[in-house]
PQR file with spaces between the fields and no chain letter, atoms N, CA, C, O and H, PARSE charges and radii, in Angstrom:
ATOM       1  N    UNK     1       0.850   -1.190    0.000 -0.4000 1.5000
ATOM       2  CA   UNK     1       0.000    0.000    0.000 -0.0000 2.0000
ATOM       3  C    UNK     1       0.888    1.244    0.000  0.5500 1.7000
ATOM       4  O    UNK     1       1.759    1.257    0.870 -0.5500 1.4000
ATOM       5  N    UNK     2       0.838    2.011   -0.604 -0.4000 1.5000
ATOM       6  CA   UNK     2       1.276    3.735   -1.057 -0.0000 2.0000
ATOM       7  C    UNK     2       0.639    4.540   -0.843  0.5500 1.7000
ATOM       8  O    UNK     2      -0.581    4.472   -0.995 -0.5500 1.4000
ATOM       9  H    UNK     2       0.131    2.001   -1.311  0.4000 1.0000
ATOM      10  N    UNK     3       1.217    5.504   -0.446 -0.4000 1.5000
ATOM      11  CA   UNK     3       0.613    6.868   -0.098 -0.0000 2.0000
ATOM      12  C    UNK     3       0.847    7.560   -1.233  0.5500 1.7000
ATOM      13  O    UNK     3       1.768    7.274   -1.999 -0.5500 1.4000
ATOM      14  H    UNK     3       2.208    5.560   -0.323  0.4000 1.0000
ATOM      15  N    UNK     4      -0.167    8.748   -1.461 -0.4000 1.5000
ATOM      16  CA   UNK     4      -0.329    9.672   -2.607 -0.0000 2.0000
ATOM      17  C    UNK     4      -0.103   10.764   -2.015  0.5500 1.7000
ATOM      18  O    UNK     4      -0.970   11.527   -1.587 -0.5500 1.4000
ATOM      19  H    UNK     4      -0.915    8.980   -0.839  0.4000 1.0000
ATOM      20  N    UNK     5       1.387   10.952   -1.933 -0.4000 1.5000
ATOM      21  CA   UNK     5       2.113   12.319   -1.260 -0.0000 2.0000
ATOM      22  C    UNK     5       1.458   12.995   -1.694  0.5500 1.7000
ATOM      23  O    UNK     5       0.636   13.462   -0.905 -0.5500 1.4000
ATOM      24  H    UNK     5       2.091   10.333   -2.281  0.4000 1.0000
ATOM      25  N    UNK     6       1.348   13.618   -3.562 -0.4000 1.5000
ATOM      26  CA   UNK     6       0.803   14.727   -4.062 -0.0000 2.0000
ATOM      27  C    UNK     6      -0.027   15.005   -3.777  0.5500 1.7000
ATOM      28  O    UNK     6      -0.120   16.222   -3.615 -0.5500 1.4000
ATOM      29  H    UNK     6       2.015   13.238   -4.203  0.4000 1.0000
ATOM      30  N    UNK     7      -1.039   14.326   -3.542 -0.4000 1.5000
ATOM      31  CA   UNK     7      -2.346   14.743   -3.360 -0.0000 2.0000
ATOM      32  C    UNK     7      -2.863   15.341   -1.733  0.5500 1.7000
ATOM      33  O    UNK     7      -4.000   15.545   -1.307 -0.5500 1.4000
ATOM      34  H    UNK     7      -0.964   13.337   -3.674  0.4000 1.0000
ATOM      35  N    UNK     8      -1.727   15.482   -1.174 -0.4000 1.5000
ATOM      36  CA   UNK     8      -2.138   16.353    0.086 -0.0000 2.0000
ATOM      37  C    UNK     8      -1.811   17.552   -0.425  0.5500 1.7000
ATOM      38  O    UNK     8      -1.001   17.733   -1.334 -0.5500 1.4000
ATOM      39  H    UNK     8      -0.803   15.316   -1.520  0.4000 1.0000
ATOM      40  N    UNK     9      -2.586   18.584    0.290 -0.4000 1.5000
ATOM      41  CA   UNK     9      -2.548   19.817   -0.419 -0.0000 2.0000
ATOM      42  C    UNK     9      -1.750   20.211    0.249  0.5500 1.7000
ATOM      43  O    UNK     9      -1.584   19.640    1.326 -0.5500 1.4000
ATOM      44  H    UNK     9      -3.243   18.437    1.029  0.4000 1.0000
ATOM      45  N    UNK    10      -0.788   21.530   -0.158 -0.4000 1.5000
ATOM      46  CA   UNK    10      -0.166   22.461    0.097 -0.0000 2.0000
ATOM      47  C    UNK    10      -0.668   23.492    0.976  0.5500 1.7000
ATOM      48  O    UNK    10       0.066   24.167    1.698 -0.5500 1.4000
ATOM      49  H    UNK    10      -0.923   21.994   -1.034  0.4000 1.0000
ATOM      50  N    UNK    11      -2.380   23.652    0.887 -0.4000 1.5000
ATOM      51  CA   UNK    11      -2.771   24.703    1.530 -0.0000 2.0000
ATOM      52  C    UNK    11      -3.390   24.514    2.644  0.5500 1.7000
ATOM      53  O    UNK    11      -4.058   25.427    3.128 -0.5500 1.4000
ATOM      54  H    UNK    11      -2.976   23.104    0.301  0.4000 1.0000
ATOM      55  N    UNK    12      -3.280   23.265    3.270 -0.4000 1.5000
ATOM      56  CA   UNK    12      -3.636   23.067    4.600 -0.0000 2.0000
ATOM      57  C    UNK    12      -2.387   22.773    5.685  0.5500 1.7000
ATOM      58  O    UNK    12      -1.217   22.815    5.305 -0.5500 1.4000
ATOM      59  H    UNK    12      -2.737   22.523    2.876  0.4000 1.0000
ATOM      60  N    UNK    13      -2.715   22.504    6.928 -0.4000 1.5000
ATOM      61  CA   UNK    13      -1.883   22.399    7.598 -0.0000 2.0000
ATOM      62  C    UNK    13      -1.169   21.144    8.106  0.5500 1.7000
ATOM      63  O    UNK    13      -0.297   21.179    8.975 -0.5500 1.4000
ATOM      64  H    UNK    13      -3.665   22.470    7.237  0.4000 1.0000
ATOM      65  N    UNK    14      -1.550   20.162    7.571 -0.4000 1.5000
ATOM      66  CA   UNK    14      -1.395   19.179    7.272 -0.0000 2.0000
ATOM      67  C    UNK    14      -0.015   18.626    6.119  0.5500 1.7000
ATOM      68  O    UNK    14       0.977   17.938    6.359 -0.5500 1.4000
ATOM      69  H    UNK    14      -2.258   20.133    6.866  0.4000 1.0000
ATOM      70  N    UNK    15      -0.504   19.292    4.800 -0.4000 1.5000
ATOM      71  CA   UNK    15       0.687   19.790    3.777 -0.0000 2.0000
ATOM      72  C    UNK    15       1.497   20.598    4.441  0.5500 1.7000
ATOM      73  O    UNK    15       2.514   19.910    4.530 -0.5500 1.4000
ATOM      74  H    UNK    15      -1.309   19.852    4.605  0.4000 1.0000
ATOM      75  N    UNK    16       1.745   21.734    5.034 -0.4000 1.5000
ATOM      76  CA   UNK    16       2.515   22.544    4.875 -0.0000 2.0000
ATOM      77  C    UNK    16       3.719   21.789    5.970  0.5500 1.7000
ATOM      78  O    UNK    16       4.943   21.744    5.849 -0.5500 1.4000
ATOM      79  H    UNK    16       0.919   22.292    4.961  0.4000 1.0000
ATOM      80  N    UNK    17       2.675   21.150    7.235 -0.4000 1.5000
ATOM      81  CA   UNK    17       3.839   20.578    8.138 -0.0000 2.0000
ATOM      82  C    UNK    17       4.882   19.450    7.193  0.5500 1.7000
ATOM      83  O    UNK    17       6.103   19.300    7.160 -0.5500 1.4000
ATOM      84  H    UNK    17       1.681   21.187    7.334  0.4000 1.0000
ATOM      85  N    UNK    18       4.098   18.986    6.702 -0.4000 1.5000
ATOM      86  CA   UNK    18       5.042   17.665    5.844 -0.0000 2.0000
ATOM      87  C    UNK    18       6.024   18.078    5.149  0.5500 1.7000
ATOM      88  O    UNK    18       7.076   17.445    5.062 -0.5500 1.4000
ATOM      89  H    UNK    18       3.106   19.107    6.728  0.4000 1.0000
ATOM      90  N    UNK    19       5.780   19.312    4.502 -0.4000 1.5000
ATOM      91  CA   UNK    19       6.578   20.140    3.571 -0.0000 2.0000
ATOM      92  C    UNK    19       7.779   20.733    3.953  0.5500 1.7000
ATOM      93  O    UNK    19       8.873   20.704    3.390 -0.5500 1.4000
ATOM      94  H    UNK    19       4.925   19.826    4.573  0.4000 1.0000
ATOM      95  N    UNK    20       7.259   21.532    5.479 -0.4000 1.5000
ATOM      96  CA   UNK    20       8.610   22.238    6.096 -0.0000 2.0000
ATOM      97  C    UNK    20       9.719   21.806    5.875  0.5500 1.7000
ATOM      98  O    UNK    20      10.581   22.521    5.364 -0.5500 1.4000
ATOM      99  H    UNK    20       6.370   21.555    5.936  0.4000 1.0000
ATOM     100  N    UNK    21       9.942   20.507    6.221 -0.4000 1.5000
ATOM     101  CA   UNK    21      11.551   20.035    6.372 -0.0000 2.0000
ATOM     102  C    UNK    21      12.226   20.226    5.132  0.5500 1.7000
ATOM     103  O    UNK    21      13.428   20.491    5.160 -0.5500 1.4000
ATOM     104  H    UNK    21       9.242   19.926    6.636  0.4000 1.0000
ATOM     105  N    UNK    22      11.457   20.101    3.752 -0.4000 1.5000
ATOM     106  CA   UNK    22      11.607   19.503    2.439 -0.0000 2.0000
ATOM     107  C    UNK    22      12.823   20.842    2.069  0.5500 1.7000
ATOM     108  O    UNK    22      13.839   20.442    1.501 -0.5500 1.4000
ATOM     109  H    UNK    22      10.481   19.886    3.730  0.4000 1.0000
ATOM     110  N    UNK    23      12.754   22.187    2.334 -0.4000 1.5000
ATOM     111  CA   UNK    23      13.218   23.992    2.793 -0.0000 2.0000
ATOM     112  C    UNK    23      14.764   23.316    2.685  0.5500 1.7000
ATOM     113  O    UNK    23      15.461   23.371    1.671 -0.5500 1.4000
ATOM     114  H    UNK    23      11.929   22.512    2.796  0.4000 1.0000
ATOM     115  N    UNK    24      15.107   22.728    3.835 -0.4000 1.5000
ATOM     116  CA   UNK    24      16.249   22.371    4.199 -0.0000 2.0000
ATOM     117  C    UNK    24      17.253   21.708    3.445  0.5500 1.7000
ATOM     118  O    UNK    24      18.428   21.782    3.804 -0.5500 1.4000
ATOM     119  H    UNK    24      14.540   22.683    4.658  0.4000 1.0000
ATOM     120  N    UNK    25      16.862   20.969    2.284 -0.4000 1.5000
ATOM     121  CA   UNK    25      17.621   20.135    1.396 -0.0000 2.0000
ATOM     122  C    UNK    25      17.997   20.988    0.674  0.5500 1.7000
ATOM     123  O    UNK    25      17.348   21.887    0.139 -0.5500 1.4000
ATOM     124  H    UNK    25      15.907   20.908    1.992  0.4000 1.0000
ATOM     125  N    UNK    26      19.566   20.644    0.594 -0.4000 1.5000
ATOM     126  CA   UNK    26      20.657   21.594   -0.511 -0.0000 2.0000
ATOM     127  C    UNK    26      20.136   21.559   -2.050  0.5500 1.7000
ATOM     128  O    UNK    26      20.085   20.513   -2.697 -0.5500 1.4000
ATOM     129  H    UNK    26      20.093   19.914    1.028  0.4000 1.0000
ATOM     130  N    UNK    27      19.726   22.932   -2.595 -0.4000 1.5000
ATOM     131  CA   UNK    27      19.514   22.734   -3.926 -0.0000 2.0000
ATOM     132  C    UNK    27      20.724   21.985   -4.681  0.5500 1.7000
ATOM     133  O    UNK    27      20.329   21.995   -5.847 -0.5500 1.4000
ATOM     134  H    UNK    27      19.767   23.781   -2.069  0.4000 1.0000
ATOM     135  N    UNK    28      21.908   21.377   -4.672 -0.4000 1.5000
ATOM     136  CA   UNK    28      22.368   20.715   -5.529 -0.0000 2.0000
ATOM     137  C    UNK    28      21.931   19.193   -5.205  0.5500 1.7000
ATOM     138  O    UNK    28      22.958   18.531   -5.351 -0.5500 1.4000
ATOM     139  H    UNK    28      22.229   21.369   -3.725  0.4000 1.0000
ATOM     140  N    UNK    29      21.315   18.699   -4.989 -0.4000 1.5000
ATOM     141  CA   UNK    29      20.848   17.270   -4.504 -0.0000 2.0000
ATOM     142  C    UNK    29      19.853   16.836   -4.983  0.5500 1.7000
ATOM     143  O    UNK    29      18.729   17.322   -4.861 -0.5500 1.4000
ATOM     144  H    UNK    29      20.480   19.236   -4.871  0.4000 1.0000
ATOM     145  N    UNK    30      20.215   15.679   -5.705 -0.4000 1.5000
ATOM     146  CA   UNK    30      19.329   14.666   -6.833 -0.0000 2.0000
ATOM     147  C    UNK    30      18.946   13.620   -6.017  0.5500 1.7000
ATOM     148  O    UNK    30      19.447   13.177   -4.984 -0.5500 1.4000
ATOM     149  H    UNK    30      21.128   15.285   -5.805  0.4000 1.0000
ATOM     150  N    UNK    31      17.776   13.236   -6.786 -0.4000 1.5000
ATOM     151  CA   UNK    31      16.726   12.111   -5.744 -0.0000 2.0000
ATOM     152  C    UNK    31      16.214   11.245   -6.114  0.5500 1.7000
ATOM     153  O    UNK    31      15.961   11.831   -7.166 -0.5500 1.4000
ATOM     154  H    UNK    31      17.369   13.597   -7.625  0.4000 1.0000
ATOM     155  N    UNK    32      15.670   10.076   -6.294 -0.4000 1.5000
ATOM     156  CA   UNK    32      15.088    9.140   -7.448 -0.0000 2.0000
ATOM     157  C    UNK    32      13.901    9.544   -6.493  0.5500 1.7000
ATOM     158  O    UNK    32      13.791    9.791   -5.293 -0.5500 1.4000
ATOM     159  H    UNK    32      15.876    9.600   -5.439  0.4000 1.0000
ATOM     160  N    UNK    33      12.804    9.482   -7.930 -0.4000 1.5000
ATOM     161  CA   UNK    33      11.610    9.734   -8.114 -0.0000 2.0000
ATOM     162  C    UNK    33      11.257    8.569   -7.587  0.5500 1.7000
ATOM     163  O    UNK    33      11.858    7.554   -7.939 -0.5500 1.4000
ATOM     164  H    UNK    33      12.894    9.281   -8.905  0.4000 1.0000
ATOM     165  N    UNK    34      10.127    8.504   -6.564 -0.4000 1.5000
ATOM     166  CA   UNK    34       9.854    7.185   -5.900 -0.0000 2.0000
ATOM     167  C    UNK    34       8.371    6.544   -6.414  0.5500 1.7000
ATOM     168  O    UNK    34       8.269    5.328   -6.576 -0.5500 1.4000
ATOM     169  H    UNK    34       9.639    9.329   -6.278  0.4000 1.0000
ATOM     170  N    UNK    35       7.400    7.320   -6.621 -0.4000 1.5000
ATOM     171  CA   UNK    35       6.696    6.940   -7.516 -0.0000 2.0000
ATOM     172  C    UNK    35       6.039    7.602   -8.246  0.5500 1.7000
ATOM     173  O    UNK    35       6.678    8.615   -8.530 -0.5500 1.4000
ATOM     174  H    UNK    35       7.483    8.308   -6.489  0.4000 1.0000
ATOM     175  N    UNK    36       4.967    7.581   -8.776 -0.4000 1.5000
ATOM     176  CA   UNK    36       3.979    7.975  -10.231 -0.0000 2.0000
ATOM     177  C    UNK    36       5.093    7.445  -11.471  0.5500 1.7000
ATOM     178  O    UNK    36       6.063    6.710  -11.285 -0.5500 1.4000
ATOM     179  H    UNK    36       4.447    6.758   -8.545  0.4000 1.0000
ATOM     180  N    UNK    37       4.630    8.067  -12.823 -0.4000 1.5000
ATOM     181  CA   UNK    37       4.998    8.141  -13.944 -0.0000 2.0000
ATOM     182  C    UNK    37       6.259    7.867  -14.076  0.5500 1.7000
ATOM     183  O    UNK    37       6.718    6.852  -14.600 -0.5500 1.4000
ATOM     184  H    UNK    37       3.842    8.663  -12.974  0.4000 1.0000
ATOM     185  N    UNK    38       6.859    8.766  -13.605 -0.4000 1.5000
ATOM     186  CA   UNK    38       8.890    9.038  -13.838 -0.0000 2.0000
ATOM     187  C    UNK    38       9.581    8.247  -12.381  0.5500 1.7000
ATOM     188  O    UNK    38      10.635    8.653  -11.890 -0.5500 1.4000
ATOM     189  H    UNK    38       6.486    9.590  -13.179  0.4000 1.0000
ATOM     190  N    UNK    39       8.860    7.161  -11.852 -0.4000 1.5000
ATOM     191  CA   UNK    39       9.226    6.508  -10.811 -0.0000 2.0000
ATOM     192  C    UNK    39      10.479    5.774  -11.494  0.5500 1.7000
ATOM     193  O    UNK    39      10.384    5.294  -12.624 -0.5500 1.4000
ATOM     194  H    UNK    39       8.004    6.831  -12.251  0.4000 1.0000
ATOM     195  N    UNK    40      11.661    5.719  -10.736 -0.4000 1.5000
ATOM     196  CA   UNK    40      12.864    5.480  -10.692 -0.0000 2.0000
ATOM     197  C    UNK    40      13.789    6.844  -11.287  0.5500 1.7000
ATOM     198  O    UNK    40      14.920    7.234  -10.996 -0.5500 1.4000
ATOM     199  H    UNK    40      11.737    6.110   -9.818  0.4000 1.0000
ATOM     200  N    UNK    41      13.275    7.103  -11.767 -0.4000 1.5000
ATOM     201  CA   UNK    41      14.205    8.808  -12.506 -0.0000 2.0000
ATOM     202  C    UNK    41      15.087    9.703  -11.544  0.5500 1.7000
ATOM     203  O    UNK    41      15.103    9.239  -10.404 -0.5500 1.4000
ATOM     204  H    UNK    41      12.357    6.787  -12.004  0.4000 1.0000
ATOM     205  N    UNK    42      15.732   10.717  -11.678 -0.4000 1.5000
ATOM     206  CA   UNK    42      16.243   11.278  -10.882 -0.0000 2.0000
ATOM     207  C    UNK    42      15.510   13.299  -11.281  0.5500 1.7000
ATOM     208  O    UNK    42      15.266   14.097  -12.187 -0.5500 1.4000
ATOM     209  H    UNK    42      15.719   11.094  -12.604  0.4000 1.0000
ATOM     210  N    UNK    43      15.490   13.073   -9.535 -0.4000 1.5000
ATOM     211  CA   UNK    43      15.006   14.845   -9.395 -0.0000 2.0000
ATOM     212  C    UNK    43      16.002   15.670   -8.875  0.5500 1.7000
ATOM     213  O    UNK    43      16.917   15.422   -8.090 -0.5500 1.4000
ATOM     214  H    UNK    43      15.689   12.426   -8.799  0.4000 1.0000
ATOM     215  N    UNK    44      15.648   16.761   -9.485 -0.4000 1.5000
ATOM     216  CA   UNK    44      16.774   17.651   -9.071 -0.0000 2.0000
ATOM     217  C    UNK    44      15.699   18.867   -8.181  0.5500 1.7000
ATOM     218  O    UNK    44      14.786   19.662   -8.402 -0.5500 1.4000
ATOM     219  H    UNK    44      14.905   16.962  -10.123  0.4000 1.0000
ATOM     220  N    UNK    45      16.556   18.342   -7.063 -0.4000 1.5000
ATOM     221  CA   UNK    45      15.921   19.742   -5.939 -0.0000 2.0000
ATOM     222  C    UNK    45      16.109   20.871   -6.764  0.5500 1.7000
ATOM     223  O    UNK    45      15.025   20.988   -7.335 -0.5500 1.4000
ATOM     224  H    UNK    45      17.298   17.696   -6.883  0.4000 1.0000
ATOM     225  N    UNK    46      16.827   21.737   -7.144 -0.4000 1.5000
ATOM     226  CA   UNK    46      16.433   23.390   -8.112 -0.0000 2.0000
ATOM     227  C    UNK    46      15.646   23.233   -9.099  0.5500 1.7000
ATOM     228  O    UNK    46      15.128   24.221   -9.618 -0.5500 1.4000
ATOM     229  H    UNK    46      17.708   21.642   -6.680  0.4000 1.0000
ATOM     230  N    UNK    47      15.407   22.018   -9.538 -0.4000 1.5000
ATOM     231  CA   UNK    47      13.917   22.168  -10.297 -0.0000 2.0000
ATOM     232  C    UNK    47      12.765   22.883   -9.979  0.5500 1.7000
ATOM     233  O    UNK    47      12.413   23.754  -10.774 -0.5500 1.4000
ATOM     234  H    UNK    47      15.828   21.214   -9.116  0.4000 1.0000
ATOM     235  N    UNK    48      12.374   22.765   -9.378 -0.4000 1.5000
ATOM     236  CA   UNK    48      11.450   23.515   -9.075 -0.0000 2.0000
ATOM     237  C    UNK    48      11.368   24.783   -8.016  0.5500 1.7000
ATOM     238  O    UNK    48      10.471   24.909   -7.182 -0.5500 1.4000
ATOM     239  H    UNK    48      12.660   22.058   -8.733  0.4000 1.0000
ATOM     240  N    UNK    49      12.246   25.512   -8.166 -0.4000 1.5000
ATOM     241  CA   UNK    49      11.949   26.751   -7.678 -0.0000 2.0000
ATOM     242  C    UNK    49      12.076   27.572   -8.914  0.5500 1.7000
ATOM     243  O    UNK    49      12.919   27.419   -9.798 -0.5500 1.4000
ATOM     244  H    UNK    49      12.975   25.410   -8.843  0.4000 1.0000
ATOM     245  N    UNK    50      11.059   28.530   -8.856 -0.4000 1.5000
ATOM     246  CA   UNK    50      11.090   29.468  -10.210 -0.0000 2.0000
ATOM     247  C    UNK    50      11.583   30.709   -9.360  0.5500 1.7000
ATOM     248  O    UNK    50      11.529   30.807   -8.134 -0.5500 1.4000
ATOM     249  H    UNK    50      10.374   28.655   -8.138  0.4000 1.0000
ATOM     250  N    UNK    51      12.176   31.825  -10.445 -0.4000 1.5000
ATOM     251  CA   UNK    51      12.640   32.893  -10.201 -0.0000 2.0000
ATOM     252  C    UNK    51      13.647   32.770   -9.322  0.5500 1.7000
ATOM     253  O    UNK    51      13.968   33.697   -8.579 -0.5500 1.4000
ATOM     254  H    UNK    51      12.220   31.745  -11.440  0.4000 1.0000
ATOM     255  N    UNK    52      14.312   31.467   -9.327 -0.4000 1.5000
ATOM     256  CA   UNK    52      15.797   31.484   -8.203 -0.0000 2.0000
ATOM     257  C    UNK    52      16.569   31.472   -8.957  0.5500 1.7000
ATOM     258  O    UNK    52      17.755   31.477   -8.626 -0.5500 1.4000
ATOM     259  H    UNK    52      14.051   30.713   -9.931  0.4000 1.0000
């Protein structure tokens, strides 16, 4: 059985606690994608911050 990280929202408090720690990881640090679609792939933490 799996949990559907994504699908907790961001805008409750619930999301945001889970999220906090996530702040802390060095943008140069790659991650394998653990599941959906691109499960096994590698992520790159500065992906996704825009305007950095």
């Amino acid at each position: 059985m799996s949990i559907n990280f994504s699908g907790i929202s961001n805008q409750r408090i619930l999301g945001k606690i889970l999220r906090f720690p996530l702040q802390f990881i060095p943008t140069t640090t790659v991650m394998p994608i653990l599941q959906g679609k691109l499960k096994g792939k590698k992520w790159l933490i500065k992906s996704g911050q825009h305007g950095a």
